[in-house]
N, C-alpha and C positions, 0 to 999 in steps of 0.2 A: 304248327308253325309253318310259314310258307317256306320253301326247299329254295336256302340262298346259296349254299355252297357250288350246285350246279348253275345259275343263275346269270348268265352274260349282264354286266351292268350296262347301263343306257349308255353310262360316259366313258365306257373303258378304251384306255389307249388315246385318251385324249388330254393333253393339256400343254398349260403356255406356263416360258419362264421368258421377262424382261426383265429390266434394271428398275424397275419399279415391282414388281408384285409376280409371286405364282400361284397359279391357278392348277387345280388337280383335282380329281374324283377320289372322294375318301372310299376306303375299303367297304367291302360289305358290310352292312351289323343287321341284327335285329332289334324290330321295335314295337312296341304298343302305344295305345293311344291309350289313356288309364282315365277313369272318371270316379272320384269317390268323393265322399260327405269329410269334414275336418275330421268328424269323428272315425273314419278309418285311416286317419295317415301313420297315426305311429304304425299299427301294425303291418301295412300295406311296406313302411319303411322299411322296417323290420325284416320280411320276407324280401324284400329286393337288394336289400344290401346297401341301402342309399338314403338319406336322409329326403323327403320328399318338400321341397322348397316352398311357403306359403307365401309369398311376396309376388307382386308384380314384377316383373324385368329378372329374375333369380332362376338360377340352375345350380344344379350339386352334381357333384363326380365323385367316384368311387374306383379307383383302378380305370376299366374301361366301358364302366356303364354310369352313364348321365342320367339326369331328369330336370327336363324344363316345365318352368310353371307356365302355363298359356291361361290360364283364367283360373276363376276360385275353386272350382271344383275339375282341373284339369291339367295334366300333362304328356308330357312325350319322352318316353324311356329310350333309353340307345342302347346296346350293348354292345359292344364295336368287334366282342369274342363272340357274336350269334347266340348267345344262351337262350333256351327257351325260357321268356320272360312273363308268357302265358303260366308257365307251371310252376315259375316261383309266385306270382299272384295267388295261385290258386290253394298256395300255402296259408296266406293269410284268414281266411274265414271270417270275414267282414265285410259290408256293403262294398260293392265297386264294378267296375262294369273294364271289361278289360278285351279291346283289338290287335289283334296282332295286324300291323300296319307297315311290313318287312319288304315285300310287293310293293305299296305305294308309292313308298321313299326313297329317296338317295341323298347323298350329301356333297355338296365341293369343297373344297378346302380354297380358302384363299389365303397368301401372306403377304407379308413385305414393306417396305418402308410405305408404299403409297398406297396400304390396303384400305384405306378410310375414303382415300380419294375415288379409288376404282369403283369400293362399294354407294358410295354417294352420287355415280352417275345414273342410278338408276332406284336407289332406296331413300325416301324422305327424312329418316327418320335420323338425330343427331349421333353421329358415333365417335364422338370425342371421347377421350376418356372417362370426362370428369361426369359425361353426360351416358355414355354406356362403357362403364368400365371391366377389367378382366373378370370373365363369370358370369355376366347382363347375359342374358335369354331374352328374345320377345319375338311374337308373331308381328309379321310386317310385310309389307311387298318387296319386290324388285322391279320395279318395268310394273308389268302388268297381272304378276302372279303371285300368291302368296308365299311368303316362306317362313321358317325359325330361323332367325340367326343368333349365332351364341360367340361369345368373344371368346377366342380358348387364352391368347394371350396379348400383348400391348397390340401386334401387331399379325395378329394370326386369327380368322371368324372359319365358324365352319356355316356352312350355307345347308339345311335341310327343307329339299325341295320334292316335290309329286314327280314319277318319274317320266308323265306326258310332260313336262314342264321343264327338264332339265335341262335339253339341247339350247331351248330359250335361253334360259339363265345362267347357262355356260358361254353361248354366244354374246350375249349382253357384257357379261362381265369380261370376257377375252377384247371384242372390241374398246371397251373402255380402257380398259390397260394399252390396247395397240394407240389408241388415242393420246397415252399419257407418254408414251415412249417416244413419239414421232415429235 
């Protein structure tokens, strides 16, 4: 697993609070990228501690390790307590292909009454409730870079972005908020 404890985050010591939305760099976690067949979920489940979600738009939490579904045979594991998420995989003893992806990633947190607004100046995709409600996971853009975003609650997304890509996506979504304040 890549060494996050010593690890300077991209975004650390950065973020905005308005009357509309705050913006902040969530803590370190660890993460994998996981690929397996239907037929390894329960186990794979099992050994992670999390039920493995088979729906489009769907993520499961467990204390402080998540799993988003990103396609049929794929997802993104978070462990927000750094657990090596490689070795509980490796418990299971079934097909699956498992990255540790802890290096690549980072996440923003965004809140607040107008966090649908701030996140809509820059992501297409509808996030009304009734259209991504608390729990929706899905791969998407921001601007011009990929990311996960996952609803944690009415009014709270956590943003999981590449970490050449953060400053972008921190910049983007801080501008928009300065946007919505003025």
């Amino acid at each position: 697993m890549a060494e996050i404890a010593t690890r300077m985050g991209p975004l650390d010591g950065r973020s905005l609070a308005t009357n509309a939305v705050v913006i902040e760099a969530a803590r370190p976690a660890s993460r994998i990228a996981l690929r397996a067949p239907s037929a390894s979920l329960a186990a794979l489940s099992l050994a992670l501690g999390v039920d493995l979600p088979d729906r489009p738009k769907s993520a499961a939490s467990r204390g402080t390790r998540h799993a988003f579904w990103l396609g049929p045979d794929e997802w993104l594991i978070i462990d927000e307590d750094r657990t090596d998420l490689n070795v509980a995989c490796r418990g299971a003893e079934v097909l699956h292909s498992c990255v540790d992806v802890s290096h690549r990633n980072t996440a923003i947190l965004v809140s607040g009454a107008r966090v649908e607004d701030v996140l809509s100046a820059g992501c297409p995709q509808d996030l009304s409730l009734e259209a991504f409600p608390v729990g929706a996971c899905s791969r998407t853009v921001l601007g011009k870079i990929e990311i996960v975003l996952y609803r944690t609650a009415e009014d709270d997304f956590r943003i999981e972005v590449w970490r050449s890509f953060s400053d972008y996506a921190f910049t983007l979504l801080t501008e928009a908020a300065r946007d919505l304040s003025s």
